[in-house]
C-alpha positions as CSV (number, residue, x, y, z in Angstrom):
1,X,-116.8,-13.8,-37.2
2,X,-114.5,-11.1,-38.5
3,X,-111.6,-11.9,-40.7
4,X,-108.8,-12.1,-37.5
5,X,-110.5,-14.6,-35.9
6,X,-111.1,-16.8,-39.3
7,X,-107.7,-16.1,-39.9
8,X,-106.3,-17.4,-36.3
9,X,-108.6,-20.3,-36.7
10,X,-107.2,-21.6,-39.9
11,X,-103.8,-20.8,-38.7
12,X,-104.6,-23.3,-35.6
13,X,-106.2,-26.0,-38.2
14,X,-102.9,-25.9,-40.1
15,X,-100.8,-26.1,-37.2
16,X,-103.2,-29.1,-35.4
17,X,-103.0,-31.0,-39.0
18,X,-99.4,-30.4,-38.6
19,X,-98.2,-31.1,-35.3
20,X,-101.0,-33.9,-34.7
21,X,-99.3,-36.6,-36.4
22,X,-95.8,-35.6,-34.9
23,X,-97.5,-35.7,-31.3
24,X,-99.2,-39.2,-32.3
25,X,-95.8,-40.6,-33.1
26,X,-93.8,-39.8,-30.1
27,X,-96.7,-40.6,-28.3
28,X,-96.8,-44.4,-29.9
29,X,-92.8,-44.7,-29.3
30,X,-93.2,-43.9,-25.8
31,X,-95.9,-46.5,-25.4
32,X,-93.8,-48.8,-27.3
33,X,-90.9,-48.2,-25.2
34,X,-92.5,-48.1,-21.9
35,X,-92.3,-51.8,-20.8
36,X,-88.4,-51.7,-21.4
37,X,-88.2,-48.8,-19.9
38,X,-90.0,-50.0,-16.7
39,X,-87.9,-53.4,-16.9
40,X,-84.7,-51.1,-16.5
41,X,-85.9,-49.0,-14.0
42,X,-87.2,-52.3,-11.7
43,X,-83.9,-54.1,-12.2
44,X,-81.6,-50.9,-11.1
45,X,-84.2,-51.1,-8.1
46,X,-83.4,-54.1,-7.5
47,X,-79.3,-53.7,-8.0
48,X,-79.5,-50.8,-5.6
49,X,-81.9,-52.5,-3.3
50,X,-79.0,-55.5,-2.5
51,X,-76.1,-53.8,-3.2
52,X,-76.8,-51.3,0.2
């Protein structure tokens, strides 16, 4: 390995120890809101199903 390619690969560690909790925690909040969000969804179904 020459020194670019040690270089890019530190670069991409720093940005993975970076960005890899940030991805983790939207990740989590999605999960977390995903049940409510499907909840909504099924009861506008619904609304929009009867209201036709």
């Amino acid at each position: 390995m020459n020194m670019k390619d040690l270089l890019i690969t530190l670069v991409a560690l720093v940005l993975l120890c970076l960005l890899g909790p940030v991805v983790v925690g939207i990740l989590s909040a999605l999960v977390t809101v995903a049940p409510y969000l499907l909840a909504v969804l099924l009861i506008l179904g619904i609304v929009a199903f009867f209201c036709k």
